[in-house]
C-alpha positions in Angstrom: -3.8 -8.0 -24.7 -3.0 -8.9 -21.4 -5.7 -7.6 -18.4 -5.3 -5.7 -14.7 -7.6 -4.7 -12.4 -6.3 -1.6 -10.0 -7.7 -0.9 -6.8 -7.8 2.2 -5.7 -7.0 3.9 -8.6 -7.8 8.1 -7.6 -4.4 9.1 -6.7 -1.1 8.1 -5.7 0.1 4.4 -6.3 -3.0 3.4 -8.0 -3.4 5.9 -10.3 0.4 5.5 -11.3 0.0 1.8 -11.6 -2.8 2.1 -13.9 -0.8 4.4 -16.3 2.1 2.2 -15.9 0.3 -0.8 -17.1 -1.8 1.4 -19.8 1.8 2.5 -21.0 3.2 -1.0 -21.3 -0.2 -2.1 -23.3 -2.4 -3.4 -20.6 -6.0 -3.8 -21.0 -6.7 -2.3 -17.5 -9.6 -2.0 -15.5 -8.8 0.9 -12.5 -11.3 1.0 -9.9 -12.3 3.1 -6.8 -15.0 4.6 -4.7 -15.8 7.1 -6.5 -14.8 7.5 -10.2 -16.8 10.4 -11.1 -15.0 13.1 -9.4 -12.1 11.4 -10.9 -10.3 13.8 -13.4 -6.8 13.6 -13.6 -7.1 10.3 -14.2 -9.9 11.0 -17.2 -7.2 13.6 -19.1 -4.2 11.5 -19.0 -6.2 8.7 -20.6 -7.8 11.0 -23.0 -4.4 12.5 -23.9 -2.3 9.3 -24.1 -5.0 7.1 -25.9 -4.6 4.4 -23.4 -6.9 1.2 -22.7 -7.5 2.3 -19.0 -11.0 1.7 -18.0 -12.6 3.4 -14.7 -15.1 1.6 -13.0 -16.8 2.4 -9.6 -16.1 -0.3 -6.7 -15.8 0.1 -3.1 -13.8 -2.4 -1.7 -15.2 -2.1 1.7 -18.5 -3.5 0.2 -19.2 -7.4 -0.8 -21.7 -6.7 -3.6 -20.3 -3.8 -4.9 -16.6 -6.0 -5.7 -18.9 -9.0 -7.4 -20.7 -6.6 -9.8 -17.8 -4.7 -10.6 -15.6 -7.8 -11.1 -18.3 -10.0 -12.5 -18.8 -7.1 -14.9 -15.0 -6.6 -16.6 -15.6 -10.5 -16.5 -18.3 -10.5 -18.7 -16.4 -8.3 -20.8 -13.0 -9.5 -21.2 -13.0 -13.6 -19.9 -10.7 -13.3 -17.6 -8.0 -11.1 -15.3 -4.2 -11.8 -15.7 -3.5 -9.6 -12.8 -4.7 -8.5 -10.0 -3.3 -5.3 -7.7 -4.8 -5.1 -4.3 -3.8 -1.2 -4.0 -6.5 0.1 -2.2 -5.9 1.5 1.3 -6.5 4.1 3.9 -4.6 5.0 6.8 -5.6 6.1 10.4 -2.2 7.1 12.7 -2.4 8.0 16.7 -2.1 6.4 19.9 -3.9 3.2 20.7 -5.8 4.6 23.4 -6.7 7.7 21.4 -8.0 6.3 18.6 -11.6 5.2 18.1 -12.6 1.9 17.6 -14.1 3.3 14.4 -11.0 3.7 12.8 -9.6 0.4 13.8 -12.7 -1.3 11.8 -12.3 1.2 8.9 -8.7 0.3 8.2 -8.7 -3.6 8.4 -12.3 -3.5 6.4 -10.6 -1.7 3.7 -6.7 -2.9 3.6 -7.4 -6.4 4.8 -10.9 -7.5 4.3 -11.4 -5.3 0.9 -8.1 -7.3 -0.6 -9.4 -10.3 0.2 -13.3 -10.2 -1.1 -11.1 -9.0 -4.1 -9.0 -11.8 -4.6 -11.6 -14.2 -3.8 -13.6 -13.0 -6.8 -10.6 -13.3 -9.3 -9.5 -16.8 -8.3 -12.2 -19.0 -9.4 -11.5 -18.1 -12.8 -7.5 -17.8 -12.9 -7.6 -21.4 -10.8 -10.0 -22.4 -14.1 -7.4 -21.3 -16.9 -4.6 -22.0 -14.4 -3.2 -18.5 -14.7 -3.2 -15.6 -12.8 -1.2 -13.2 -10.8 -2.4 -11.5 -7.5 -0.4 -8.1 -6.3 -1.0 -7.2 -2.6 0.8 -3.6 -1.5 1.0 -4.0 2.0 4.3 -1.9 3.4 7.5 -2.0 5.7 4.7 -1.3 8.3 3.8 -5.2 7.3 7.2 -6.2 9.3 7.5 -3.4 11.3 4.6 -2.1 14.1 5.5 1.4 16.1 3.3 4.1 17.3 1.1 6.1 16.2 0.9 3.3 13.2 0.0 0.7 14.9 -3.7 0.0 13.8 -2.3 0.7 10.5 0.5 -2.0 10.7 -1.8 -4.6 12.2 -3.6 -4.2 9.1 -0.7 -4.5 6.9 0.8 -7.3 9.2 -2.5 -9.3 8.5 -2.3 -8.7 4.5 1.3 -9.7 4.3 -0.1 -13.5 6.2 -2.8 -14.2 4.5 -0.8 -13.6 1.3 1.6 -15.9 2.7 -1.1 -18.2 3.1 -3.0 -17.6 -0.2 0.5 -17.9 -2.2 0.9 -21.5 -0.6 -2.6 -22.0 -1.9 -2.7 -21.2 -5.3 0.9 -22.2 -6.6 -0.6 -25.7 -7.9 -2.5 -23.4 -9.7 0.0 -22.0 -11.9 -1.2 -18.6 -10.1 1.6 -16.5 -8.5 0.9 -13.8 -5.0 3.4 -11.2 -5.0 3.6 -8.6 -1.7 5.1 -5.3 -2.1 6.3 -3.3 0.4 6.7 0.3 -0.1 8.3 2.4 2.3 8.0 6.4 2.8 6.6 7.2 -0.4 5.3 11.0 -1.3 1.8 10.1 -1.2 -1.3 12.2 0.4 -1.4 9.2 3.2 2.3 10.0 4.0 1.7 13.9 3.9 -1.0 13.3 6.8 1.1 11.3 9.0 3.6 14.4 9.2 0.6 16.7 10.6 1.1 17.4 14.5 -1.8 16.9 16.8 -2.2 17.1 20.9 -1.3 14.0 21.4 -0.8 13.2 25.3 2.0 10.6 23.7 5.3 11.6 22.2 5.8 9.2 19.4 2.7 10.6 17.7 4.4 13.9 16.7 7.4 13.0 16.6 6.8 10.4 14.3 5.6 12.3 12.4 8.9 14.6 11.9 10.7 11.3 10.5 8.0 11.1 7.9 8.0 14.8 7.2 12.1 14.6 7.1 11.9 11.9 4.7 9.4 13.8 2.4 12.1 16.5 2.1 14.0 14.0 -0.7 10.7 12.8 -1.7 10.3 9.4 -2.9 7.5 9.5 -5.9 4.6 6.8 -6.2 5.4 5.7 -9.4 8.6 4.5 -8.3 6.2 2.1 -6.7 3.8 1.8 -9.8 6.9 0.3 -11.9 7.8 -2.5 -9.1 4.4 -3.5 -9.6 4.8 -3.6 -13.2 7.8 -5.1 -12.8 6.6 -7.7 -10.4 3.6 -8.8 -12.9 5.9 -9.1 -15.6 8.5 -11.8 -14.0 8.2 -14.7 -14.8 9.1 -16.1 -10.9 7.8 -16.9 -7.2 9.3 -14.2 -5.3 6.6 -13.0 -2.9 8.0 -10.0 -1.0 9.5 -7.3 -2.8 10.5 -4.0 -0.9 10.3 -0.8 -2.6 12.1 2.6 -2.2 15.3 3.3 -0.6 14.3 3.1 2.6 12.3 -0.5 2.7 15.0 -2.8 2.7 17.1 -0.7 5.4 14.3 -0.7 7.4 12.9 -3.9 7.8 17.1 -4.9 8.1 17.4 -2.3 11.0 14.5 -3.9 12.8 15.1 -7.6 12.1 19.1 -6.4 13.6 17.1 -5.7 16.9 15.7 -8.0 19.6 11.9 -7.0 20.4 12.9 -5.4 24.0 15.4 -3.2 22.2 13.1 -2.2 19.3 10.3 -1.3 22.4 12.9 0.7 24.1 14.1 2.7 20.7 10.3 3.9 20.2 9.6 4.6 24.3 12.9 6.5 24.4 12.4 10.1 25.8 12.5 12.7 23.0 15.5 14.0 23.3 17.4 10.5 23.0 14.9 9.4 20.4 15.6 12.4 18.2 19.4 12.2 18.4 19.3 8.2 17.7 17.3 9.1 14.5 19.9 11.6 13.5 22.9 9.4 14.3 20.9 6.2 12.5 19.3 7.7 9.6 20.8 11.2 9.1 17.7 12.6 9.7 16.7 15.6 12.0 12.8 14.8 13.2 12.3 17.7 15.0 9.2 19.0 13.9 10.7 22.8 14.8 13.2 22.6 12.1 11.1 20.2 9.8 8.6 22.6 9.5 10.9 25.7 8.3 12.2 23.3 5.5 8.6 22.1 4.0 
């Protein structure tokens, strides 16, 4: 029986991915900060008889990754797979936010994948096997406000992946990035929330998200990629997900930086209209809201 190891298993993608793996007859391990006021999680396994193990690790946290990974370890040998799911996300303006919640979100999506993967690889660069799964996002190619702490961190994972996959080929062990874009997840239900921002692109932002999330896009759309992904047999590393990803990151890469900073400095009214006319969506929070 082949192994995974989940990160942030509670909810959304991870919790998906774990019962997408369970289903196809993975031994999996699914992790997170705080397993026991886990229960959905609990019932489906109870219910479905799956081989899904819940383990407490905080990503965030050097010692708590070794013991939990040096624990399924000592249990099973070794992990075939690993999936670098766990993330949180932080939106606003750059001079808004605090300096807090920059440190927060690079501890957790960059730094928390990484203490990860450097506690797998000694072992899959032993048995020369192994496959490592990082979900970073279109927000790994593409940076605009109010996500832009948020894309840093996800610009950062998508490099070092680059890097690590350079690193480990010899090693018969394959890295894998995927790149979901607006998927119906509690972290994409936040962004949509208005605040009293002093800078438009925070709300209005938001109304794209919230526009998007009226022909919702489910996480397990995203949890079968990743199956998908560990199951070919291949060195693909990026791998977009949903129908918006590709589209997007085309869009952008279509544009020249000084255009792509004038699309998202645009005054509202010509910003709203372009995102009507380009996407066939209508942002305006107004009439978002009355649909939702």
């Amino acid at each position: 029986m082949k192994t995974v190891l989940i990160t942030g298993t509670s909810k959304g993608i991870g919790l998906e991915a774990a019962l997408a793996f369970g289903r196809a007859g993975y031994k999996v391990f699914a992790t997170m900060r705080n397993p026991e006021g886990d229960q959905i999680l609990k019932e489906i396994i109870k219910d479905e008889s799956l081989a899904i193990s819940i383990s407490k690790m905080d990503v965030d946290n050097d010692e708590s990754v070794k013991n939990a990974i040096d624990a399924i370890l000592n249990e099973v040998g070794s992990i075939d797979v690993l999936v670098n799911n766990a993330g949180i996300e932080r939106h606003g303006s750059i001079e808004e936010m605090s300096m807090t919640d920059f440190k927060d979100i690079m501890e957790t999506n960059y730094f928390g994948a990484i203490r990860c993967a450097k506690s797998v690889l000694p072992k899959m660069r032993e048995i020369q096997n192994g496959c490592i799964i990082n979900v970073a996002s279109v927000a790994g190619h593409i940076s605009n406000s109010p996500l832009g702490a948020y894309a840093a961190s996800k610009f950062a994972l998508e490099a070092i992946s680059e890097a690590l996959a350079q690193e480990v080929k010899p090693f018969n062990i394959q890295v894998k990035i995927i790149e979901p874009g607006i998927i119906n997840t509690q972290m994409a239900q936040d962004i949509r929330e208005t605040s009293d921002s002093i800078y438009p692109q925070v709300n209005r932002f938001g109304g794209l998200f919230a526009a998007s999330l009226n022909t919702p896009t489910p996480p397990s759309l995203v949890a079968d990629k990743i199956l998908e992904v560990a199951e070919e047999n291949n060195w693909k590393l990026r791998h977009p997900v949903g129908p918006d990803a590709a589209p997007f990151i085309e869009w952008r890469a279509s544009m020249i930086d000084e255009e792509w900073i004038d699309w998202n400095a645009a005054n509202d009214e010509d910003w709203y209209n372009s995102v009507e006319r380009d996407f066939g969506l209508d942002a305006r929070q107004e009439k978002v809201s009355k649909t939702l």
